[in-house]
N, C-alpha and C positions, 0 to 999 in steps of 0.2 A: 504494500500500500504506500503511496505515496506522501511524504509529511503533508504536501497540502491537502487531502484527503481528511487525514486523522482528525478525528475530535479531539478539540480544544474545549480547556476548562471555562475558559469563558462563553462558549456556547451553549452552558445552563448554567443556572443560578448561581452566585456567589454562595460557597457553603454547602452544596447541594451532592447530593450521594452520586451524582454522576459528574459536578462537578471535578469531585476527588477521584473519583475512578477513571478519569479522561486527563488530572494529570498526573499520577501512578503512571498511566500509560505512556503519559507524552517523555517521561525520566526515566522510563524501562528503555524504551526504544532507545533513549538516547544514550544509554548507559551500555547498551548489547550495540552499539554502533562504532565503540572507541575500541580499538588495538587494543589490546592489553598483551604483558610478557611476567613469563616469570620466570627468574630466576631461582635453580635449584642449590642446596650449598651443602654439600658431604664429604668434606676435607679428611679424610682417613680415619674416623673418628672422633674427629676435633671437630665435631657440632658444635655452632653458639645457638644454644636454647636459652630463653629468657628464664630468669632466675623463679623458679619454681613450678615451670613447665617439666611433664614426664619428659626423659629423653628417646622414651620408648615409642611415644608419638609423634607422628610431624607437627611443624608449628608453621603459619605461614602469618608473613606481616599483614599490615593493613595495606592498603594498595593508593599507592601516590601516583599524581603524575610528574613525566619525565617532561625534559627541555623541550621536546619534538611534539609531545599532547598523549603520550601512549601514557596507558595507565600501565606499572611496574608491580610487583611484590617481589620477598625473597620468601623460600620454605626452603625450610632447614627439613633434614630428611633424618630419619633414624639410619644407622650402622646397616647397609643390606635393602633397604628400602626402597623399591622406585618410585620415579617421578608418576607413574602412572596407580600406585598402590597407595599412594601418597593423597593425590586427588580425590582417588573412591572413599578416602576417610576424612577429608574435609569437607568435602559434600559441597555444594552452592556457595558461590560467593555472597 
């Protein structure tokens, strides 16, 4: 669908249940529209987990954006762990 297309918040009422659900919509889209990268980080063992995260689990940052507009994160992986094992246990951003 086209952005001009989409419903816009201001196309119902100020406050209004379809309001809010048209701009949920309008900050999804725009949100599943930006690059994103992530960097994995499994230095031999030498994970930096934040102080009182398991090490047994992956930990992934919050997600910034970079110089270029891409949105970035780092996950630290456990000892053995992929990048792909790693995702199925973080679930959804």
């Amino acid at each position: 669908m086209d952005e001009d297309q989409l419903l816009k918040p201001s196309d119902f009422p100020v406050g209004s249940l379809k309001s809010r659900a048209a701009a949920r919509s309008l900050l999804r889209q725009r949100w599943n529209s930006v690059e994103r990268v992530t960097y994995y980080i499994n230095i031999g063992g030498l994970n930096r987990f934040p102080q009182g995260r398991d090490p047994a689990n992956p930990h992934a940052s919050k997600w910034f954006k970079q110089q270029d507009g891409k949105l970035c994160r780092y996950v630290s992986l456990p000892s053995g762990m992929s990048p792909e094992e790693a995702e199925r246990l973080l679930g959804e951003d």
